[in-house]
VMD Tcl script that draws the C-alpha trace (Angstrom):
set ca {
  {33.36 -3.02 -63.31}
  {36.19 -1.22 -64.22}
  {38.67 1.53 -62.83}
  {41.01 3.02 -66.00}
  {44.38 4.14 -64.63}
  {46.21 5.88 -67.44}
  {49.98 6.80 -66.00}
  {52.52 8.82 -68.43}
  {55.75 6.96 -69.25}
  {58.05 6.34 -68.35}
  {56.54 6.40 -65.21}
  {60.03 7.66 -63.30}
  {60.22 10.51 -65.53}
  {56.39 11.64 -66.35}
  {56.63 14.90 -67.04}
  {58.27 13.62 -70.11}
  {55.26 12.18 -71.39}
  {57.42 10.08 -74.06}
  {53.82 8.11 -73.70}
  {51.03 5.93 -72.03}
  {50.52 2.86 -69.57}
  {46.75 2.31 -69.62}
  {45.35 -0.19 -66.87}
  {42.28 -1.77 -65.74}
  {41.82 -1.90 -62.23}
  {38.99 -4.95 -61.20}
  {36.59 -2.16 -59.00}
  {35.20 -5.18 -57.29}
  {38.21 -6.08 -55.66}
  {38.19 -2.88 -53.90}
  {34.48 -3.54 -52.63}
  {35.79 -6.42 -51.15}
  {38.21 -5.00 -49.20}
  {35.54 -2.58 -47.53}
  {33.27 -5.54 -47.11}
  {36.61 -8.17 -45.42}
  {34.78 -9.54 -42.33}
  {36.25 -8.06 -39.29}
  {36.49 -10.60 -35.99}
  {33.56 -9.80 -33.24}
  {32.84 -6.32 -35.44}
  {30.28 -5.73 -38.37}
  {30.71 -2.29 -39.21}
  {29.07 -0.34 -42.07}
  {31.66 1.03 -44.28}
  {31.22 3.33 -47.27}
  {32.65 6.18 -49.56}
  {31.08 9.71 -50.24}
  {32.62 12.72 -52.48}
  {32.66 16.25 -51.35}
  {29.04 16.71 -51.83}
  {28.39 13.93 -49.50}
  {27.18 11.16 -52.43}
  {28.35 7.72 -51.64}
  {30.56 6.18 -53.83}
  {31.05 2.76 -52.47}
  {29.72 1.30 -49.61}
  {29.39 -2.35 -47.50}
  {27.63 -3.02 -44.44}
  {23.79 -2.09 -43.80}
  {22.86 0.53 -45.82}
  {20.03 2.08 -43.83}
  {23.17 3.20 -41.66}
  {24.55 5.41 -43.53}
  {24.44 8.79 -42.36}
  {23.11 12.11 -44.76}
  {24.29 14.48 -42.37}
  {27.64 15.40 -42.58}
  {30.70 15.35 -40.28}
  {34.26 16.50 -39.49}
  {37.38 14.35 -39.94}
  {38.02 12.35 -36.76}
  {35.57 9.80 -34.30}
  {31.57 10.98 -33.38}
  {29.50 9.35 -31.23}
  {25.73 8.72 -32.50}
  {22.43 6.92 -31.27}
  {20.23 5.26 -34.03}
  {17.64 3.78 -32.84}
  {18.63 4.16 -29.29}
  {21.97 2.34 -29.59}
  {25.24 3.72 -29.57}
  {27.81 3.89 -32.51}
  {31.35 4.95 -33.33}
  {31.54 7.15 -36.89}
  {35.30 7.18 -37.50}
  {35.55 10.32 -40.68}
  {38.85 10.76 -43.34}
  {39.02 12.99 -45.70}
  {41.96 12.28 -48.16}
  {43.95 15.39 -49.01}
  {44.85 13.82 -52.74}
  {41.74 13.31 -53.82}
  {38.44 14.55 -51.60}
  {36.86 11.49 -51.23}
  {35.87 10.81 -47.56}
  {35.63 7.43 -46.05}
  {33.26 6.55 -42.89}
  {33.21 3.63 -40.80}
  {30.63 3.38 -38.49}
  {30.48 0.83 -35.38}
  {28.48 -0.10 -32.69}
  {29.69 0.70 -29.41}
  {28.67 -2.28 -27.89}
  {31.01 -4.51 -30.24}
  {33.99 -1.89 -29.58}
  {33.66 -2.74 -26.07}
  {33.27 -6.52 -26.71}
  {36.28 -6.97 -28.94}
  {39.49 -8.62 -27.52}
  {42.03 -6.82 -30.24}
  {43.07 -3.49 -30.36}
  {40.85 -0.96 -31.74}
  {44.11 -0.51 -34.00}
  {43.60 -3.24 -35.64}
  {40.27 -2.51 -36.65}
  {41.28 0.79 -38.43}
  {44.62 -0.20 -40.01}
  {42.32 -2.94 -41.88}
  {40.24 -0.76 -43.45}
  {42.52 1.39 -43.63}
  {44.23 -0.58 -46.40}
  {41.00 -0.41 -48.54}
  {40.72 3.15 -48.49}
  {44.51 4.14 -48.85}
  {44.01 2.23 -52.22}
  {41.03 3.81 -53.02}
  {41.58 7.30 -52.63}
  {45.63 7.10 -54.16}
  {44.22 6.00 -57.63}
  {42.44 9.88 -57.41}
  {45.08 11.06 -55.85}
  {46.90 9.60 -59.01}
  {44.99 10.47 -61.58}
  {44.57 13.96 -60.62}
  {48.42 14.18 -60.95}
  {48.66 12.54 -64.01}
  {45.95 15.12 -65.71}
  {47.40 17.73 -64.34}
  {50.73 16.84 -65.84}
  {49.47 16.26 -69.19}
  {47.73 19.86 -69.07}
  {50.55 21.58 -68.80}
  {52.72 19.58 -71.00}
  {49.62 20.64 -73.47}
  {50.42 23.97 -72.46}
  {54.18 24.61 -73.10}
  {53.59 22.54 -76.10}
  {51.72 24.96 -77.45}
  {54.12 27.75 -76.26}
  {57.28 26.09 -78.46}
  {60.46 27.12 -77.45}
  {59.28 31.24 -76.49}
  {59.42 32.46 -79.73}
  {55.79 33.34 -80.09}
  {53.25 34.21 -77.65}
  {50.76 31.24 -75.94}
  {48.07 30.62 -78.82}
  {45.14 31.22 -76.37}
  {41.90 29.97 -78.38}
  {44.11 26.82 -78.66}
  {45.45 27.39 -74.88}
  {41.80 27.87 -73.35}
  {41.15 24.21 -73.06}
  {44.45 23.53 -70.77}
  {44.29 26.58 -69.36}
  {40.80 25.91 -67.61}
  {42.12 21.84 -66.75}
  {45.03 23.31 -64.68}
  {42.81 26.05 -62.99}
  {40.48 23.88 -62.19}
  {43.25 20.83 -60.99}
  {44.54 23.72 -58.88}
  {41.14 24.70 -57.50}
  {40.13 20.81 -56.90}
  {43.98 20.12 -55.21}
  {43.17 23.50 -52.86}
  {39.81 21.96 -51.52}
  {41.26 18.57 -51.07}
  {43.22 20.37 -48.53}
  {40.40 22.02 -46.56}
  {41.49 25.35 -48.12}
  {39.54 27.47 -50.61}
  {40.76 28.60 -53.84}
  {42.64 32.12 -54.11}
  {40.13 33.51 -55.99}
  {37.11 33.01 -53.97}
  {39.46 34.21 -51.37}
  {40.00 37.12 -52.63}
  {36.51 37.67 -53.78}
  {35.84 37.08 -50.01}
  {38.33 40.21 -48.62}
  {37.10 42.69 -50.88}
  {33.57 42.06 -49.42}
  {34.58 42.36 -45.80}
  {36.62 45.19 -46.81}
  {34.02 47.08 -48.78}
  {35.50 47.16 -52.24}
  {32.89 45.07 -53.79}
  {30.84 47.69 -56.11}
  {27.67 45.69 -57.35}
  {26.18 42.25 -56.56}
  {27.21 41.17 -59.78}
  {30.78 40.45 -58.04}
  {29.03 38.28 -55.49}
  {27.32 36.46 -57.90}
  {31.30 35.88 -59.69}
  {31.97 34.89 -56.02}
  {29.32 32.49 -55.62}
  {29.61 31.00 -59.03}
  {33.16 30.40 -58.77}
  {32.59 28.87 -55.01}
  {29.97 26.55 -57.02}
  {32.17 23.13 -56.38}
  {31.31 24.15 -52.16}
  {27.82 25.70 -52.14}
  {24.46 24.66 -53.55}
  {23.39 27.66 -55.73}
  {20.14 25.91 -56.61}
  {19.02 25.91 -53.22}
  {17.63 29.12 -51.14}
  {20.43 29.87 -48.69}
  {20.89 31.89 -45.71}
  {24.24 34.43 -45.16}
  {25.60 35.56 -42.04}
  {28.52 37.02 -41.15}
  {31.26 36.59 -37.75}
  {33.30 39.11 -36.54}
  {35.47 38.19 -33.96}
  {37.74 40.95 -32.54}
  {40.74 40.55 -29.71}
  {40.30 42.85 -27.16}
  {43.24 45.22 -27.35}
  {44.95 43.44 -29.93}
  {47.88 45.95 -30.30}
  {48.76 45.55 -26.66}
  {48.98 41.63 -27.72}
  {51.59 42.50 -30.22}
  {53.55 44.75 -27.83}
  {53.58 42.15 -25.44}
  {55.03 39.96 -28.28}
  {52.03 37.61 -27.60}
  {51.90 37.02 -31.43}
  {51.61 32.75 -30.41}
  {48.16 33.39 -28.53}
  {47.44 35.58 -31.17}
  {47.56 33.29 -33.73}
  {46.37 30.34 -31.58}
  {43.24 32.11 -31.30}
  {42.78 32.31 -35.13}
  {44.05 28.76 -35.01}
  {40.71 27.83 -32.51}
  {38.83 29.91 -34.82}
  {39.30 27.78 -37.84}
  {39.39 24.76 -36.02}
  {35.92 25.06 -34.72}
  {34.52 26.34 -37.60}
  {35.55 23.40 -39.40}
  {33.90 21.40 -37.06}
  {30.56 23.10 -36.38}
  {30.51 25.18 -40.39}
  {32.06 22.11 -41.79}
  {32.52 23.31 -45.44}
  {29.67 26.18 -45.56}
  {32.24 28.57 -44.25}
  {34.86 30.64 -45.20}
  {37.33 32.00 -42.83}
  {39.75 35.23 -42.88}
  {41.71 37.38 -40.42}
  {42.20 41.02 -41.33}
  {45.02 43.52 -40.91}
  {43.92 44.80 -38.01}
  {44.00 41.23 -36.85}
  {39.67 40.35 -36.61}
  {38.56 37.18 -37.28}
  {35.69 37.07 -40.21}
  {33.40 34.05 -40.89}
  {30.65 33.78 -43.65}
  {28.48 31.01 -42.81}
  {25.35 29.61 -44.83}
  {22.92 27.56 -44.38}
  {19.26 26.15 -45.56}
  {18.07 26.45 -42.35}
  {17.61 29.50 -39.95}
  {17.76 27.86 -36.59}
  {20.00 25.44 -37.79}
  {22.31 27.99 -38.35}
  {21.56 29.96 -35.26}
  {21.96 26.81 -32.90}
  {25.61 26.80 -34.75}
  {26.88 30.09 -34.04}
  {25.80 29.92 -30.26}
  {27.80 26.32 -30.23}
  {30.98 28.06 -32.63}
  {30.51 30.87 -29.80}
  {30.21 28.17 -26.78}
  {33.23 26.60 -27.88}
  {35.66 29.14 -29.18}
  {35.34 30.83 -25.53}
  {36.50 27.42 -24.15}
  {39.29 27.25 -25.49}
  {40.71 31.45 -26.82}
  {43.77 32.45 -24.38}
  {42.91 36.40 -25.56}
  {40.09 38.32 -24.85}
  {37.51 39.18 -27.53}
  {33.95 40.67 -28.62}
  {32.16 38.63 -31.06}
  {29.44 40.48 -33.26}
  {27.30 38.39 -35.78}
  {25.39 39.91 -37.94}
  {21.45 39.75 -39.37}
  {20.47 36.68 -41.76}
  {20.81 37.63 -45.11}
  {18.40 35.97 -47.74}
  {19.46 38.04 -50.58}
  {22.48 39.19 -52.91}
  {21.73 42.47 -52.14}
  {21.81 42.23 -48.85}
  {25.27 40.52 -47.93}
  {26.97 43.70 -48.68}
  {25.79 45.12 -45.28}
  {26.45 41.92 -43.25}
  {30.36 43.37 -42.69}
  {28.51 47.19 -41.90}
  {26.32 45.20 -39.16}
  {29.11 43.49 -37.80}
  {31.09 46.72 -37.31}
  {28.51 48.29 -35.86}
  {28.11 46.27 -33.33}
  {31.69 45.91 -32.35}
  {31.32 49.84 -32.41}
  {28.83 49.08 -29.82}
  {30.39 46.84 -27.63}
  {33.43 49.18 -27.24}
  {32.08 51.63 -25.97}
  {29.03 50.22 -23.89}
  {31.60 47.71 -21.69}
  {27.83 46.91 -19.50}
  {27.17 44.52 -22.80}
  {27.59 40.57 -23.14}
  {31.01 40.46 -25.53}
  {28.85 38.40 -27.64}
  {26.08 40.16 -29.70}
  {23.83 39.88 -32.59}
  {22.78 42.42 -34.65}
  {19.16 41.81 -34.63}
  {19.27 41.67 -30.27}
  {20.66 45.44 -30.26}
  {19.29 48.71 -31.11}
  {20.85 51.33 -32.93}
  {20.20 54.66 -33.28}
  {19.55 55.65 -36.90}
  {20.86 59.24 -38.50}
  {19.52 61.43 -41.11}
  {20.73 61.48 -44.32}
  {23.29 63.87 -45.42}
  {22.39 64.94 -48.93}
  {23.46 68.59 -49.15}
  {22.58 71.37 -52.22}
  {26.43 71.57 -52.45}
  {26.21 67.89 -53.34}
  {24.15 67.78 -55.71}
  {25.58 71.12 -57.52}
  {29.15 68.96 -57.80}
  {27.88 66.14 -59.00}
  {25.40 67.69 -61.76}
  {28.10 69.73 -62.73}
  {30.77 66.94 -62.83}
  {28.12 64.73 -65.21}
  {27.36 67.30 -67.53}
  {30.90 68.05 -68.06}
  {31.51 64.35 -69.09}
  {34.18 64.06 -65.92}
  {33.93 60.43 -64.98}
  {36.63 60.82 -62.28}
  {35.30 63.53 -60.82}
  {32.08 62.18 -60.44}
  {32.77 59.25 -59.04}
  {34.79 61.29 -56.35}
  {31.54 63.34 -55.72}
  {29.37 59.98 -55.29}
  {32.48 58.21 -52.92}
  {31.70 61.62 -50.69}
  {28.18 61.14 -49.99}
  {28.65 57.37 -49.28}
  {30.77 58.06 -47.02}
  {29.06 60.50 -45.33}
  {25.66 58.28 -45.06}
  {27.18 54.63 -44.92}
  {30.54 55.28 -43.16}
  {29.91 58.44 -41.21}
  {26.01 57.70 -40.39}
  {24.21 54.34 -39.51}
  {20.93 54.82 -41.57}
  {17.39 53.37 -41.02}
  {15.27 51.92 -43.64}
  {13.29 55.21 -43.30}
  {16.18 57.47 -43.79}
  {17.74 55.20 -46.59}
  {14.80 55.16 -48.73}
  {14.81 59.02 -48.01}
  {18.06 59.66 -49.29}
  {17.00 57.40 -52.79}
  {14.24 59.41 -53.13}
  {16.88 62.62 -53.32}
  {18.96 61.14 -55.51}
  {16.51 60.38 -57.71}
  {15.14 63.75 -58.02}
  {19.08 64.82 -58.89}
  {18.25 62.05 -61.72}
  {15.21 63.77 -63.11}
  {17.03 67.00 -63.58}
  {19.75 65.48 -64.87}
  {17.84 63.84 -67.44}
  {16.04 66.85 -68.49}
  {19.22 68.94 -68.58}
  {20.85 65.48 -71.33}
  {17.76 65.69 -72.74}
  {17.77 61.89 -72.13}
  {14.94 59.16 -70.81}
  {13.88 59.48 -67.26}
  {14.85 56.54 -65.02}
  {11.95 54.28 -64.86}
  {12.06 53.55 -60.60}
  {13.25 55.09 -57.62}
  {17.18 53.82 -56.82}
  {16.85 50.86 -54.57}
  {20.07 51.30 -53.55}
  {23.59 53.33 -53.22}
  {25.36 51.05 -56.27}
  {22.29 51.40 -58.69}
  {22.47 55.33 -58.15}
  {26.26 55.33 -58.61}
  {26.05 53.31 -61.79}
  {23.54 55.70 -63.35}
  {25.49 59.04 -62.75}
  {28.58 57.05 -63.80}
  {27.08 55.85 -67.03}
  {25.71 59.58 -67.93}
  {29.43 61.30 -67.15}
  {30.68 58.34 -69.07}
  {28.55 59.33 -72.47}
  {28.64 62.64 -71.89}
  {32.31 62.27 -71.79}
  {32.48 60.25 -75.05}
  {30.24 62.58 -76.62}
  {32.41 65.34 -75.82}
  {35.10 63.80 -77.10}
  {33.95 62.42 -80.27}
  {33.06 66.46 -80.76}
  {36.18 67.72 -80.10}
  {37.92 65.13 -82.30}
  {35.19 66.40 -85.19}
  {36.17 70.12 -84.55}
  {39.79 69.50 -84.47}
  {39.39 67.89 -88.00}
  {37.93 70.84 -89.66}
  {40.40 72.87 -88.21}
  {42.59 71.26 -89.58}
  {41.52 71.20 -93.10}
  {40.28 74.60 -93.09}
  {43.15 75.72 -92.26}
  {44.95 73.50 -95.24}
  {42.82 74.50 -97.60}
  {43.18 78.27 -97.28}
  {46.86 78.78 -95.67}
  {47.92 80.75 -99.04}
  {45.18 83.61 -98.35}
  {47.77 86.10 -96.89}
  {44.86 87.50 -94.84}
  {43.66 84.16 -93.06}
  {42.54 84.13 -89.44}
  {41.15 83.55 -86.52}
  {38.06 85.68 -86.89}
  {37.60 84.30 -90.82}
  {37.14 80.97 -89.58}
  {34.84 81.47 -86.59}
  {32.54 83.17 -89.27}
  {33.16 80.30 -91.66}
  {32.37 77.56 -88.52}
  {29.24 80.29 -87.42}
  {31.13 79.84 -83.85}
  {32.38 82.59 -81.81}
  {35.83 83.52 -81.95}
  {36.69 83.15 -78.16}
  {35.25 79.86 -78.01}
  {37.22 78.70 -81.12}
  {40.60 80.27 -79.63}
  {40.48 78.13 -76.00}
  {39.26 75.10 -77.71}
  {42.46 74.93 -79.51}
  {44.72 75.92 -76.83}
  {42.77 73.33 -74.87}
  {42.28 70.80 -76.95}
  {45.13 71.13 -79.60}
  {47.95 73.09 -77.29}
  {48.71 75.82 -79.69}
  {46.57 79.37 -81.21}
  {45.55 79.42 -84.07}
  {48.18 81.98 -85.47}
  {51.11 79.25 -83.94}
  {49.10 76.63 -85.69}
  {48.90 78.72 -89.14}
  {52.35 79.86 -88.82}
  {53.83 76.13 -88.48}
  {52.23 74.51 -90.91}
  {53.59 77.29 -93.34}
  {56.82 76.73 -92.36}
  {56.17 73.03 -93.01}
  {54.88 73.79 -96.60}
  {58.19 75.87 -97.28}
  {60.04 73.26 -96.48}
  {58.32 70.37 -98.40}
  {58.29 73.36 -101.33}
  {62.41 73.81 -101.45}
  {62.60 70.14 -101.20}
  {60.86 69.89 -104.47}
  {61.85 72.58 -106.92}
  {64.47 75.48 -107.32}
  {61.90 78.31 -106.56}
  {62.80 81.82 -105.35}
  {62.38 82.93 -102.00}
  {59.77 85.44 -103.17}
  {57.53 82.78 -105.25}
  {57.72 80.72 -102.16}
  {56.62 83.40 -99.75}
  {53.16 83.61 -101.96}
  {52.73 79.71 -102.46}
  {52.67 79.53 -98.27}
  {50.40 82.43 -97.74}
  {53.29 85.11 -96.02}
  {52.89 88.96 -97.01}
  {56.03 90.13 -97.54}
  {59.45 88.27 -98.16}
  {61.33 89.89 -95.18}
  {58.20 88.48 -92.90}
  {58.75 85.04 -94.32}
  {62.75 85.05 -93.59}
  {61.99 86.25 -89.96}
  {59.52 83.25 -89.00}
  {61.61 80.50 -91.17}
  {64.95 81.85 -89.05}
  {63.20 81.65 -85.91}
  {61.73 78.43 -86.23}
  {64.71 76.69 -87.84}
  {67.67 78.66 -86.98}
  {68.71 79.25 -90.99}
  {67.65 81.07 -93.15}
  {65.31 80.11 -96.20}
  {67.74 80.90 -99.14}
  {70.50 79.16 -96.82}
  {68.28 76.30 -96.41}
  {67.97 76.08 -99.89}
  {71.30 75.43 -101.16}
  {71.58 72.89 -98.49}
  {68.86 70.75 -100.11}
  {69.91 71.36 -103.22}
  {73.48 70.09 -102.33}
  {71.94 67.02 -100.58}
  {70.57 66.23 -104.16}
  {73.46 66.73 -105.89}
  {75.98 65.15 -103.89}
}
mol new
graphics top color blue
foreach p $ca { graphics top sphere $p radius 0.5 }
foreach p [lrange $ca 0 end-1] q [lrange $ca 1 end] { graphics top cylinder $p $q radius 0.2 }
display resetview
C-alpha cells in the first residue's frame, strides 16, 4: 500500500508550479507507528474522518468506539473497566485520531503520561500533515488553473472552462473552514436569514441543507430544534462596558455546544446580542437529554444573567421556519411572567392563540393590486397581513387553517375574475398563498405589458402610414382601432409620454427634415408631402421646434452639401 504525495516545484516557490515531484509514501510504515509497542501500556489506537469512519487503526478492534466525542481526554467503562479516550482533531486536514487506554495501566506505568502521548503523537503528526499537504497543494494548482485561464486581464474568466476550478477552490475553502470547527459562510448565512425571518420558501432550507451535506446525514430522518439564549438586560451589559462577560458568555455557549452538539450544531449571536443554536438529531430523547445537559452546564459556568427558550421538535422542512417564532415567543413569555423557570420549552408552556386578521379591506387591495399586474404592490399587500397574523398575533392550528381557508376563497375569485384554473387544494401555508398571488400579478403584469408594447406598435405605424392626410387624428384612429378615444389618449400619455397631436406633430417635423436633406423642394411642396394645411402653419411648428425657420434650414443643408 501506497500513499501518492504529488508537491509543485520547486517546492520553495509552489505557486509557481514550473512542475511536479510525485512520491510514494510506504502506508505501512505509518501503521506501524500506531501499532510501536508502548512499555507497561497496550492501547487501541486508530484514525476516523469527519463522518466518524476509521481510517487506520491498531490495537483491539472491538474497542473502538461508534459514538462520537469532543477533542480532549473522556473517561469510559466497557465492560465494567475503566479507560482513558484521548480525541485530536487536526485543523489541516479533519482527520481525528483516538487513543484509548485502560485506566488501570495509566496508573501502573512508571513514565510520564507525556511520554505516552508525544509517541503517538509522532504517528499522527505524520499522518494528518500529508492531508494537510495535499489539500494545499490542490488548492494551489486550482487557482493557478484559474488565473491561467484569466491571461493577463484582457478578457473576461472563460467560465464553462472556469467551472471545474471554480468548484475545487470552493469546495478546498469549505473543507479548510470545517477543519477548523467553523462552518462555511454560506451555510452561515443561509443560517441568519432563517433566524431572522427572511427565508421565503423551504426550498432555501433545502439549499441550506444540501450545501451543509459534508456535516449532516440527509438520508437519514432527522429531528430540528432550535436555542435561544438571551442575556438578561443586555444593553445595561454594554453600558456597564461589560462587553468581556458578554462575549465570554457566547464563548461558554460555543464551547459547550461543541462538546454536548459536537458537529450537529450550528451556532450564531444576533444584533441584539441572543445566542441561537440549531441542533439535530436521530433521536428525540437523545436530543432532549442534550439540551437539559447544554442547559446544566452553560448555567455553571455564564457570568450574565439569561432566559433560555428552546423550541418544539421539528420533523419537517416546513416546519423549521417556526422554530425561531417559538423561541421568541417564549422569551416574550418569560419577560413578562418573571414567576417562570428562565429556562423553558415551548411544548411545557401555553399560549394563548388570536384570531386571524383577514379584513374586506385586505382582500379589496390585494385583488385589485393582482389584476392590475402590480407585483410590488402586491407583495406589499401580502407582507401586511403576515405581519398582522404571524408578527402581531400568535395563531393556533385552528385559527391558521382558518385564515387558509380565507385566502383561498380570495383565490377562487381571483381565478374567476383571470378567467384562469382554480387552485387544486386549500393553501397549507402563508408562502404557498404568497407565491400564488405573486405568480398571477406577475402574468398579469407581463400580459399587460406585452399589450401595451402591441398597441404602441400600431400607433406607431398608423400614424406613419397616414401622417400626409392633413385631417388625421385622434378621433380617426380610435375609429380605425374600434377603441374609444379617451382610452387611446391616456394610454399614450401613459405609456408613450406624449398626445397624440405632440406625437403627429414631431414626427412631421422629422419627415421635413429627412425631406430637405434629400432634394431642393419648396417650402409649399414640402408642407403637403408631411401632411400640414397651410404653409404659414408649417413655418410656425418647424420654428418652434427647431428655432429656424424651414427655408433657412434649407440653405443650410444645401451649403453643407456643397461645401
Amino acid at each position: 500500500r501506497v500513499i501518492p504525495l504529488v508537491q509543485t516545484f520547486p517546492l520553495d516557490n509552489p505557486t509557481s508550479n514550473a512542475g511536479k515531484v510525485v512520491m510514494l509514501l510506504d502506508a505501512d510504515y505509518f501503521a506501524d507507528l500506531l501499532s510501536e509497542p508502548i512499555e507497561g501500556a497496550n492501547p487501541t489506537v486508530y484514525i476516523t474522518d469527519l463522518s466518524g469512519r476509521t481510517i487506520m487503526s491498531s490495537g483491539d478492534p472491538s474497542l473502538i468506539q461508534s459514538k462520537q466525542y469532543g477533542d480532549g481526554q473522556h473517561r469510559l467503562t466497557i465492560d465494567g473497566e475503566a479507560y482513558i479516550l484521548s480525541v485530536l482533531t487536526s485543523e489541516a486536514s479533519g482527520l481525528r485520531f483516538h487513543s484509548l487506554l485502560r485506566l488501570s495501566e495509566i496508573n501502573a506505568m512508571m513514565s510520564p503520561m507525556w511520554g505516552v502521548v508525544a509517541a503517538l503523537s509522532i504517528g499522527t503528526f505524520l499522518v494528518l500533515s500529508l492531508s494537510s499537504i495535499v489539500l494545499m497543494i490542490r488548492s494551489n494548482r486550482s487557482w493557478n488553473e484559474l488565473l491561467g485561464l484569466v491571461g493577463d486581464g484582457e478578457h473576461p474568466l472563460p467560465y464553462e472552462q472556469a467551472v471545474r476550478a471554480i468548484s475545487s477552490i470552493v469546495a478546498d475553502d469549505r473543507s479548510a473552514v470545517r477543519q477548523k470547527g467553523g462552518t462555511p459562510f454560506i451555510i452561515d448565512t443561509f443560517f441568519r436569514r432563517l433566524i431572522h425571518g427572511r427565508m421565503l420558501t423551504t426550498a432555501e432550507i433545502e439549499a441550506m441543507l444540501r450545501q451543509a451535506k459534508a456535516d449532516i446525514d440527509l438520508t437519514a430522518p432527522l429531528i430540528f430544534q432550535m436555542i435561544q439564549i438571551s442575556v438578561i438586560d443586555a444593553q445595561d451589559v454594554l453600558s456597564n462596558e461589560l462587553l468581556e462577560d458578554l462575549d465570554f458568555t457566547r464563548i461558554v455557549a460555543s464551547k459547550q455546544a461543541d462538546e454536548i452538539f459536537f458537529s450537529q450544531h450550528y451556532l450564531y449571536m444576533d444584533s441584539s446580542f441572543s445566542i441561537w443554536v440549531m441542533i439535530w438529531h436521530g433521536d428525540s430523547q437523545e436530543l432532549n437529554d442534550r439540551i437539559d445537559r447544554f442547559h446544566n452546564e452553560f448555567s455553571k459556568v455564564s457570568p450574565l444573567s439569561f432566559t433560555m427558550a428552546v423550541s418544539s421538535p421539528k420533523r419537517q422542512l416546513d416546519e423549521i421556519f417556526s422554530a425561531t417564532v417559538e423561541c421568541s415567543e417564549v422569551q416574550r413569555r418569560l419577560a413578562h411572567d418573571r414567576s417562570l423557570s428562565p429556562f423553558a420549552r415551548h411544548d411545557a408552556l401555553s399560549f394563548k392563540k388570536d384570531p386571524y386578521h383577514y379584513t374586506t379591506e385586505m382582500e379589496r387591495k390585494l385583488h385589485a393590486s393582482v389584476l392590475r399586474g402590480e407585483y410590488g404592490l402586491t407583495g406589499e399587500v401580502l407582507s401586511a397581513i403576515e405581519e398582522e397574523n404571524f408578527s402581531k398575533r400568535s395563531l393556533g392550528e385552528e385559527e391558521h387553517a382558518n385564515l387558509m381557508r380565507a385566502l383561498y376563497a380570495s383565490a377562487i375569485s381571483l381565478s374567476q375574475s383571470l378567467r384562469i384554473t382554480l387552485p387544486q387544494t386549500l393553501f397549507s401555508s402563508f408562502e404557498e398563498a404568497r407565491r400564488f398571488f405573486l405568480a398571477r400579478a406577475e402574468a398579469v403584469g407581463k400580459a399587460k405589458s406585452d399589450s401595451d408594447e402591441g398597441l404602441i406598435g400600431r400607433i406607431v405605424s398608423y400614424i406613419e402610414t397616414h401622417y400626409t392626410d392633413v385631417s388625421l387624428n385622434l378621433s380617426h384612429m380610435a375609429a380605425a382601432f374600434s377603441m374609444k378615444e379617451s382610452f387611446l389618449y391616456h394610454f399614450m400619455m401613459t405609456r408613450m409620454e406624449c398626445s397624440f397631436a405632440q406625437y403627429l406633430e414631431s414626427y412631421r417635423l422629422e419627415r421635413a427634415r429627412a425631406i430637405f436633406a434629400e432634394a431642393q423642394i419648396p417650402i409649399a411642396e414640402v408642407t403637403i408631402l408631411v401632411g400640414y394645411a397651410s404653409p404659414q402653419t408649417f413655418r410656425r411648428a418647424f420654428q418652434k421646434r427647431y428655432g429656424i425657420l424651414p427655408s433657412e434650414y434649407q440653405k443650410t443643408v444645401l451649403y453643407k452639401k456643397q461645401g
